[in-house]
C-alpha positions in Angstrom: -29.8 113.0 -78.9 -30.1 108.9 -78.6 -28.8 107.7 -75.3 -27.3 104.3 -74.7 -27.0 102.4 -71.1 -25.3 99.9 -69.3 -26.1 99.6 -65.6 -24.2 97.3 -63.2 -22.4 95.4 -66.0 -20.4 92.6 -64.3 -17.2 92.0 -66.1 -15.8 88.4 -65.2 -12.1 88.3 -63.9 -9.4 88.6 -66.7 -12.3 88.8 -68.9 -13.3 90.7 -72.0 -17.0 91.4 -72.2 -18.9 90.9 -75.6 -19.9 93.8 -77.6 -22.0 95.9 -75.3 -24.0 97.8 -78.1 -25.2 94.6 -79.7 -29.0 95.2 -80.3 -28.8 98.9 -79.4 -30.8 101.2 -81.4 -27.8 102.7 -83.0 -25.4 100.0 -82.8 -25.3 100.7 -86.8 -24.6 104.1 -87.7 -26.1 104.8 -91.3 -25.4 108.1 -91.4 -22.3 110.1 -89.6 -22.9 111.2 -86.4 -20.7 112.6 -83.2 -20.4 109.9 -80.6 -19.6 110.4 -76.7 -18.4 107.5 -74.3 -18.9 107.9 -71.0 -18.2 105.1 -68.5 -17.3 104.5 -64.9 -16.1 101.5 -63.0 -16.8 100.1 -59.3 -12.7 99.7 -58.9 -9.4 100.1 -60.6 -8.8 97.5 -63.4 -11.5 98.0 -66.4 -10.3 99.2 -69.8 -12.4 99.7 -72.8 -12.0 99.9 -76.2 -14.5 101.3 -78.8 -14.3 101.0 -82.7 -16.9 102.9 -85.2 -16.8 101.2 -88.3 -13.9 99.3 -87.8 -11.5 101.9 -86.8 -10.3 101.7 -82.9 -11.1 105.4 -81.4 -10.3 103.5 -78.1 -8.7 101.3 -77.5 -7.5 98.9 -74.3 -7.6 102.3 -72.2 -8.2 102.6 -68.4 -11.7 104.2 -67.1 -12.5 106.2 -64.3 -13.2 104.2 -60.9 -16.0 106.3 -59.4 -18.2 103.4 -58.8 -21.3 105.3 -60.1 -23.2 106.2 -63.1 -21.0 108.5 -65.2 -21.2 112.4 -65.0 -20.7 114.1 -67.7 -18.1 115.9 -68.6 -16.3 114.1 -65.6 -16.6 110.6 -66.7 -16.4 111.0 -70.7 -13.8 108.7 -72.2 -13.7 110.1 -75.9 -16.3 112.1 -78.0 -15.6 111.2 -81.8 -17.0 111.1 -85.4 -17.9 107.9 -87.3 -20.3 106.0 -89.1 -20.8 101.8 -89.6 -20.8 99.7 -86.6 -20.0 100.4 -83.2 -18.4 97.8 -81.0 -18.1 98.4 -77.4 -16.3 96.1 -74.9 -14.5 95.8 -71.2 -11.4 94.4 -70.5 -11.1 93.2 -66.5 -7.3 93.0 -65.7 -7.9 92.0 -62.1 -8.7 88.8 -60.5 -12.2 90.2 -59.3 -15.5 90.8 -61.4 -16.1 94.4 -61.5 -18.9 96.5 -62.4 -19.3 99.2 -65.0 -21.9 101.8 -65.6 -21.6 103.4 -69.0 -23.6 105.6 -71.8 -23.1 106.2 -75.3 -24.0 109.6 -76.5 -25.1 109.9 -80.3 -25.5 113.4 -82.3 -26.4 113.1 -86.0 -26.4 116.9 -86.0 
């Protein structure tokens, strides 16, 4: 299964981050596959949104604040089904940058 990373992604203050699967392997999804967000924040104000091929599974919701890498299952956001293009991005509702740590799962099985 193709894995996905971000590491120490700084999110700017009352910022929205640009599309953090931009240039991935499997930003574009040609075929349908299962897809599972995981993601984890240094401190309380990041929300994500996700959309597959134009369709918002996520979106604008709070992560978990661990301030780590994400564990699965503990850290796991959604786990859906889509094809086209993904688009992954952090909102920072504080006044602070903040980092996140997050991977996308892919299964074309």
């Amino acid at each position: 299964m193709p894995r996905m990373t971000g590491q120490a992604l700084s999110v700017p203050a009352n910022s929205t981050s640009a599309n953090q699967l931009a240039g991935k392997l499997y930003e574009f999804l040609d075929r349908p596959a299962a897809v599972l967000l995981a993601a984890a924040a240094a401190a309380v104000g990041i929300n994500v949104t996700l959309l597959i091929g134009g369709v918002a599974v996520v979106n604008d919701e709070p992560i978990s604040q661990a301030n780590r890498f994400p564990v699965l299952p503990d850290d796991v956001v959604t786990s859906e089904r889509g094809l086209g293009r993904m688009i992954l991005t952090f909102r920072n509702t504080t006044a602070a940058p903040i980092l996140v740590n997050f991977s996308v799962d892919v299964d074309f099985g």
